[in-house]
N, C-alpha and C positions, 0 to 999 in steps of 0.2 A: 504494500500500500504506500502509494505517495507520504511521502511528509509534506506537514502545513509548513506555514512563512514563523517567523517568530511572531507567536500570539504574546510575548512577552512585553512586543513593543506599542500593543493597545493601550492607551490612554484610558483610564477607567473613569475619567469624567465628561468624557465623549458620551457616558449614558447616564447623565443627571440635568435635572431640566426636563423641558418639554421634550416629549420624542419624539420625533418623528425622521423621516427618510435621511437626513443629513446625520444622523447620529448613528441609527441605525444597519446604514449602509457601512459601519465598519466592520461588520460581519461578510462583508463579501469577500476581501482578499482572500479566505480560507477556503475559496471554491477556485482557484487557480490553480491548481492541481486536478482539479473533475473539469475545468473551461470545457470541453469537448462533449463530456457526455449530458452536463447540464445545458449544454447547447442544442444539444440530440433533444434531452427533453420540452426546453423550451418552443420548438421546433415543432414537434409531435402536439405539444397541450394548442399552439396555434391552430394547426392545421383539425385538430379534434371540435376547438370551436369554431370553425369556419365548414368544416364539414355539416359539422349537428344543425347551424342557423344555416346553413344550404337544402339540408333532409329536411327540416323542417318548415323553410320558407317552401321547398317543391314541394311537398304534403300538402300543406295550404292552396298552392297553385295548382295543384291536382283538382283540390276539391272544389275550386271556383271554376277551376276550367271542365269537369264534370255538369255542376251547376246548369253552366249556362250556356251548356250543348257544344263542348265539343269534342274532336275526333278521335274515334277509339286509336287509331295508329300514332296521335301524339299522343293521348292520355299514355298506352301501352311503353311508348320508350323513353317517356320521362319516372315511370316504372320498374324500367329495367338501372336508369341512371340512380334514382333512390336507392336501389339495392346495392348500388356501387359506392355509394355514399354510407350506407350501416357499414359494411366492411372494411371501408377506410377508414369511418373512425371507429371498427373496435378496434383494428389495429393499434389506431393511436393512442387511446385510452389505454391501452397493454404498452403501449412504449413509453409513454410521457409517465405512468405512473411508475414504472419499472427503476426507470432512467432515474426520474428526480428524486426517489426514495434513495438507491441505490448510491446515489452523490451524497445524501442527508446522512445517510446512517455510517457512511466510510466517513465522515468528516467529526459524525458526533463520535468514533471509535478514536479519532487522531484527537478528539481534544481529552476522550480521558484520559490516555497514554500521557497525553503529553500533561496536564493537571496529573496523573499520578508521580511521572518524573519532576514537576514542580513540586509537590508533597516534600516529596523525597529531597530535595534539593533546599526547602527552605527549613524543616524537619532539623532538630527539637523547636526550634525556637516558634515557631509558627503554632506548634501544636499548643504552648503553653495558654496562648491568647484565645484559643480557639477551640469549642465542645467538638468532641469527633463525630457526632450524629451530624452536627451541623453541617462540617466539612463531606460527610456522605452525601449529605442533602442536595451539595453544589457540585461532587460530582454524576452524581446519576441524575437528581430527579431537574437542577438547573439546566441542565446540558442537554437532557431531555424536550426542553421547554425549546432549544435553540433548532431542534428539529420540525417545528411550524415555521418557522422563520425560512428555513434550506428546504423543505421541501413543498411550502404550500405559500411564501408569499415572494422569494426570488422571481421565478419564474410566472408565478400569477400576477404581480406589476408589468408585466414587458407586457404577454396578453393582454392583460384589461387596455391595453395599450395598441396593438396592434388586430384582435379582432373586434372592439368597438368601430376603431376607423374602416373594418373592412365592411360592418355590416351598413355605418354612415353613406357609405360608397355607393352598397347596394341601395341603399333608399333615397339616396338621390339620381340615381340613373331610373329611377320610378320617377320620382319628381323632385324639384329641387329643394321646393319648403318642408320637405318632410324632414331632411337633419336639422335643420335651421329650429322645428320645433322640439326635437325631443333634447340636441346636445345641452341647452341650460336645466338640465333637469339629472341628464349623465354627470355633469358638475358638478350639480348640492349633492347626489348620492357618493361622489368621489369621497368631497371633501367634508363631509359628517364627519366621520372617525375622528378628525383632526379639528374640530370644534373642541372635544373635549380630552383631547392628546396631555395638559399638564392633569388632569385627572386622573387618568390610565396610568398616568409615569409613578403620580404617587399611590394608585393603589395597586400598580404591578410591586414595585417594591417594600412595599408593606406586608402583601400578602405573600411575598418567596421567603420576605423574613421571618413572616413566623411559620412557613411552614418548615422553613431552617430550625426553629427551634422546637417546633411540635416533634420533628424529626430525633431531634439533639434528647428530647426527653423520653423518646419511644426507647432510643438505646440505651440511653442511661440505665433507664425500668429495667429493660432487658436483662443486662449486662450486671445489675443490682438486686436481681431479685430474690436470691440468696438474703440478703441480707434486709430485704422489702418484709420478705417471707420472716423471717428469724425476731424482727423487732415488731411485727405484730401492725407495721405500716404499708398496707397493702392498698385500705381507703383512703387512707390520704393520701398516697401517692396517687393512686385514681382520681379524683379529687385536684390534684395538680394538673393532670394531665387532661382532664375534662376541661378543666376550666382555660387550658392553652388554646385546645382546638374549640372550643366556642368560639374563641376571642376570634379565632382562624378564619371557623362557621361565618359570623360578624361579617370582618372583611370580607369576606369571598360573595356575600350576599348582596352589600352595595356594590362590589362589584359587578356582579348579575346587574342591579338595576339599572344602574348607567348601560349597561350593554342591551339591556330590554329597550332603554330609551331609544338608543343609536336607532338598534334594530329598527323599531317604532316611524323613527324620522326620514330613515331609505325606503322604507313601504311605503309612507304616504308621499315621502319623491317620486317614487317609480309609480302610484297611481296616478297620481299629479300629470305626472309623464305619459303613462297611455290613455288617459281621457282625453289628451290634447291632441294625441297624434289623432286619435281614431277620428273625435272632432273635424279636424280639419280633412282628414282621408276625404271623412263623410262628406264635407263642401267638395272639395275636388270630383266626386264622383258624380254629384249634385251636377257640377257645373261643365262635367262632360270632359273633366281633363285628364283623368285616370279611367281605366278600366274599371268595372265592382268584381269583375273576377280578383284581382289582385286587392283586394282590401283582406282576404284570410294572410295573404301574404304579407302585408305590411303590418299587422296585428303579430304574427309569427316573427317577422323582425323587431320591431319595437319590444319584445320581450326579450327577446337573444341577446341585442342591444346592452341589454344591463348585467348579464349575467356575470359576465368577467369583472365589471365591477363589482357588484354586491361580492363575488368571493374575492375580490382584493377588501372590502370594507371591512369583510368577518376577519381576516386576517389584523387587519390594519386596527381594527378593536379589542384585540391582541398587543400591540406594539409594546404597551405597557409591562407588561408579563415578562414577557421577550428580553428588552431592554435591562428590566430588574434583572432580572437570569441572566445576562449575558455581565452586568455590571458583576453579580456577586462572583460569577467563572473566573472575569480577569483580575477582580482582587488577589485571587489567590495567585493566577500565571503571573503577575505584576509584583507580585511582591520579592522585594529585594535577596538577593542571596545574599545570608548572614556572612557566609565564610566563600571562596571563589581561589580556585589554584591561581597561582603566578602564570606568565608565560614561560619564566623559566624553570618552574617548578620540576624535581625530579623524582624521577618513580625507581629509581636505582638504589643509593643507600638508605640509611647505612646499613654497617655492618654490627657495629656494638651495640647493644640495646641500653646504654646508659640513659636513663631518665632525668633529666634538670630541668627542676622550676626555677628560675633565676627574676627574684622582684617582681614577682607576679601580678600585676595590678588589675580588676575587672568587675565591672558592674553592668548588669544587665539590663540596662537602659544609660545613657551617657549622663541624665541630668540625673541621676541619684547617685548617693552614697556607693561607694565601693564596696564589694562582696567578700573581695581579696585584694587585701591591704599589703602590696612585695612581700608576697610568699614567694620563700626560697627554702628548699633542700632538693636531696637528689636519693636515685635510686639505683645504686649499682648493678652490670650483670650480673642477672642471679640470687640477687637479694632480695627480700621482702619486707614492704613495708607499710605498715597503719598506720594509716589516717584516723585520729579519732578526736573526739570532741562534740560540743553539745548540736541539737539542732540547730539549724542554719548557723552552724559556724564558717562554713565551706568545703567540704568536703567532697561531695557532691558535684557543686563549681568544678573543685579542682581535679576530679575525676572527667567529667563533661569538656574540659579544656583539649586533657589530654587526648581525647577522641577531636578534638576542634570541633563541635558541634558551636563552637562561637571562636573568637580570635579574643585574644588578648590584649586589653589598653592599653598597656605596659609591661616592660619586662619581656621576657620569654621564656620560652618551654622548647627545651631542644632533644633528642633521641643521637646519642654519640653527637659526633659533630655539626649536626641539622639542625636548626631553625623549622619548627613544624611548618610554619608558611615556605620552609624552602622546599616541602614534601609533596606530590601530590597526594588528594584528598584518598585517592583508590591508596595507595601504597603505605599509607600512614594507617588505612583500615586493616589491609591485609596481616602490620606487624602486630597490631594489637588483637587478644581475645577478651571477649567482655563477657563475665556470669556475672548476672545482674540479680538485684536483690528482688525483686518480682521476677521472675521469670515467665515469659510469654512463651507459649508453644500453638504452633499454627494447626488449624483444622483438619490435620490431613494426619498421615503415619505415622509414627516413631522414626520407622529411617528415615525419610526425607526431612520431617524437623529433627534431625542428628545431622541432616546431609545438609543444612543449610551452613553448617560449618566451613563443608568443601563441598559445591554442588556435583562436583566428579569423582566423589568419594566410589567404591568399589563396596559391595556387601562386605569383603570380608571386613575391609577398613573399617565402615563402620562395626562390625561388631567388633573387633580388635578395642576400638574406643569404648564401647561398652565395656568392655569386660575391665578396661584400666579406669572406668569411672563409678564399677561397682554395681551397673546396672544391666546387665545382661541376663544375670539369673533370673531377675524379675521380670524382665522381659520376656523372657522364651514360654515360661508362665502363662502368660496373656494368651487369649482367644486366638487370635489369631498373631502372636507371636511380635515380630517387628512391623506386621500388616496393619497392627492395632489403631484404629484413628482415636486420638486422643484427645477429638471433642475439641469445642470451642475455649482457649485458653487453656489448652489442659485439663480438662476439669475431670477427665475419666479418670487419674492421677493422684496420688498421693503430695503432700509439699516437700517430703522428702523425694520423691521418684519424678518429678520435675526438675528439683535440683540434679541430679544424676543426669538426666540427660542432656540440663544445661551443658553438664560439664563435661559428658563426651562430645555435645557441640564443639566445646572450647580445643577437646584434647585433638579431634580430628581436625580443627583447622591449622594446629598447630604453629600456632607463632608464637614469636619469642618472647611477646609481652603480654603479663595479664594483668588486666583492669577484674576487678572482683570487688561486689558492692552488695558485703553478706548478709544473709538472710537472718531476720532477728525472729520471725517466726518460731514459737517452741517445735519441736519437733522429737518424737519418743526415741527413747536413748538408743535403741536399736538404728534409726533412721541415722540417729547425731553419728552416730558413731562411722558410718557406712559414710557419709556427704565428709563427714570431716579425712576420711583416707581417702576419697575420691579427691576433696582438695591437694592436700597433700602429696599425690600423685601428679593432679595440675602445675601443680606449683614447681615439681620438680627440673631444674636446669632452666627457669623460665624468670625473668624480671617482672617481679609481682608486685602492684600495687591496690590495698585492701580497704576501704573504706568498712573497717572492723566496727564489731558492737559486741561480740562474746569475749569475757575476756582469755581465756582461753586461744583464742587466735591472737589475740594480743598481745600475748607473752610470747606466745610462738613467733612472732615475729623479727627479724635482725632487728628491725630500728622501727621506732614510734615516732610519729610525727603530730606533734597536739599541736590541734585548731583551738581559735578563739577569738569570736569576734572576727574573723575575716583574715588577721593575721599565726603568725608560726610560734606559738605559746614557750611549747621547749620541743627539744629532740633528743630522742637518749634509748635506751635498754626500759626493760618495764621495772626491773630492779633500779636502777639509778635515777628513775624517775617519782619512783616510788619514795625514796629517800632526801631527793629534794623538795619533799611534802610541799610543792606547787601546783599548777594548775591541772596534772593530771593526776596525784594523789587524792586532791581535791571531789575531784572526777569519778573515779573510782568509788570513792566512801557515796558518795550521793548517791549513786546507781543501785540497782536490785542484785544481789550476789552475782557473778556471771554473767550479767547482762549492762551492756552501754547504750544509750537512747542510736 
């Protein structure tokens, strides 16, 4: 499939204001890759209305030249041409819909690709701001919305365009006053929609927002109801949830009425419209300058006449919706990349895995206070080292850095002799392993979320990784062994047999440095015991750094590193830290036996 242009470079307030075609039309660029086949369509929907107001003006002309006596051998091969007329346009009907859909839906497949790899690109930091039902909402159900737009009002502008004038044509080669009276009447039906366009624009965007967040709350429920269930708030969440889509209900309904009005005002246009024309047929035929055979026929046109409008009107009563959905899509493709490679960046070293924070400085917004106040230590190959200290001390931060899921104000964080901005973004992922203190496991098998490690892992590699992460035995167990799908987040899973397969994630991608951000979860001493050799195993020949809460990993540790407050409190052994009865003796005594926040 074609790739689009960069939708990056949309301007997202090209859809605030009034909508209409000037704003709108920045949705076209994305069809220069289909130019052809939306041209094939446009092409076909022409020639489909130019055929139907020709079948139908010759029906007409049939039945007045019947009427009023005449001959079987013309009635018979204007007959035979109507019959030529159904089949050319079912053809077209079959092409034009084929064609135009078939543009819509390859372009709506390019923008979620391309919104998934923006996700992905602007991800963590974007998620932070943002509910993930929401963010579903704008990929499927907005992008959705952008599919009336590509397949039923691109190409329905050009026609309303082109078979209007061709049926004008026809009924003035009848007589000349006849377009003269119906076209100001083709005008008020055009431009209704656009009476009440700043209308549309605000209740298109009102209502994609809350169905963003009706969205945002359905998964929430979803994703929460474990714990919906367990605290006995199942009404009241319903309750929340009732009262969003009401509010939704609401919107959605003056939007109805305004669109009932439109509706309302192009009916009585287009009656308006054929009372006039027929009026005056009627004097013409009165006064002997038309045929009366051709009055079904120009009754049959004056109808045709509109038709391409009214379905650009329905569309165009629309625009609002559209506009909203197409603003919230480019929010997301528009938004900044927090972190972005060099041109010179290198995907080659290093070779040492030495870890240095060097005066680290960073706050995740510029006009606030800092996070991390020049934090500085380092983490030699092969050594391991905790991070410990109270919430939001930084921890966390300083774990997130080292993956560059944001850059650094000040200071740096180098890996041997690199500058992580001197890295690229792939090759800086590849050195690191992350077992993360949630552990996320995808809906699908045990080996494929183990193989998200190394997606070219070999069966046996993956079980090799189980068996050094402790979790093979329990595996082969299962129903259907490493086939097992493991449910939405895991949840088929124990907190201990999640963690294990984190950790053969980790061991089969094997790189030289692990990030590890431990589970404070209790876990039965049978589990502890199994997750803690499976670390232990990870950890082996690998530059580890731990964002600890047991203490037990603590001690185990080469070197401790205490947060506080955003800066490097002390650095020492657990014993010598202990003895300087400071800020992490402190620490310790406040905590629950074994246990760090």
């Amino acid at each position: 499939m074609c790739s689009m242009h960069k939708i990056e470079e949309i301007n997202t307030t090209t859809f605030q204001g009034r909508i209409n075609l000037e704003k709108v039309k920045t949705l076209i660029p994305y069809m220069k890759s289909y130019n052809k086949k939306m041209a094939l369509g446009i092409c076909s929907g022409t020639l489909n209305q130019v055929f139907s107001i020709t079948s139908s003006a010759l029906a007409a002309y049939l039945v007045g030249l019947a009427a009023t006596g005449g001959s079987a051998e013309k009635i018979l091969s204007l007959f035979w041409l109507l019959a030529a007329l159904a089949i050319g346009r079912t053809a077209m009907v079959y092409a034009e819909m084929y064609l135009v859909h078939d543009v819509a839906y390859s372009i709506l497949v390019d923008y979620r690709n391309i919104m998934y790899r923006a996700i992905e690109r602007i991800a963590p930091a974007y998620m932070l701001k943002k509910r993930s039902g929401d963010i579903a909402s704008s990929v499927m159900a907005d992008v959705e919305v952008l599919e009336v737009f590509y397949a039923h009002t691109v190409g329905a502008y050009i026609i309303a365009i082109i078979a209007p004038l061709t049926f004008l044509v026809i009924l003035a080669y009848i007589h000349w006053l006849l377009p003269l009276v119906i076209f100001p009447f083709l005008l008020l039906v055009a431009t209704i929609p656009f009476w009440f366009s700043k209308k549309a624009s605000q209740q298109g965007k009102e209502i994609r927002a809350k169905l963003g967040t009706v969205n945002a709350e359905v998964v929430d429920g979803v994703q929460g109801m474990r714990e919906i269930v367990a605290f006995g708030r199942g009404k009241s969440y319903l309750k929340k949830l009732e009262n969003g889509t009401y509010d939704l209900g609401r919107s959605q309904i003056a939007e109805g009425k305004r669109l009932g009005l439109e509706g309302g005002l192009i009916n009585a246009a287009m009656s308006l419209g054929m009372v006039s024309i027929l009026a005056v047929s009627s004097f013409l035929v009165l006064e002997g300058t038309i045929d009366s055979a051709l009055i079904p026929t120009i009754i049959m046109l004056s109808v045709y006449v509109f038709s391409p409008i009214v379905d650009v009107s329905g569309t165009a009563r629309n625009l609002g919706s559209i506009g909203a959905s197409a603003q919230r899509v480019f929010s997301i493709l528009n938004t900044p990349t927090p972190v972005e490679d060099k041109a010179e960046a290198t995907s080659e070293g290093p070779i040492v895995s030495h870890i240095q924070y060097n005066k680290v400085k960073f706050s995740y917004n510029p006009s606030e206070e800092d996070v991390l106040k020049e934090v500085s230590f380092d983490v030699k190959p092969g050594e391991t080292v905790a991070l410990v200290g109270h919430s939001g001390a930084g921890k966390t931060t300083c774990a997130n850095l080292l993956l560059r899921f944001w850059d650094v104000r000040g200071g740096s964080i180098k890996i041997g002799d690199y500058d992580l901005r001197d890295l690229t973004q792939e090759k800086l992922r590849d050195m690191v392993a992350v077992v993360s203190q949630d552990v996320y496991l995808f809906n699908m098998s045990i080996r494929e979320n183990i193989r998200l490690g190394k997606p070219e892992a070999t069966d046996e590699e993956v079980e090799a990784a189980s068996k050094l992460a402790l979790a093979h035995d329990f595996l082969v167990k299962l129903p259907q062994g490493y086939e097992t799908n493991v449910g939405e987040r895991g949840v088929q899973l124990s907190g201990g047999q999640r963690q294990r397969i984190a950790i053969a994630r980790a061991l089969i991608k094997n790189s030289p440095i692990l990030l590890m951000d431990e589970a404070v979860s209790n876990l039965d001493a049978e589990n502890e015991r199994a997750v803690q050799k499976a670390i232990s195993e990870l950890q082996k020949g690998r530059t580890t750094l731990v964002i600890a809460h047991r203490l037990s990993t603590i001690m185990a540790a080469d070197k401790i590193v205490v947060l506080d407050k955003g800066k490097v409190a002390e650095i020492g052994s657990h014993d010598a830290l202990v003895k300087k009865n400071g800020v992490y003796s402190r620490l310790i005594a406040s905590q629950n036996i074994g246990v760090l926040e």
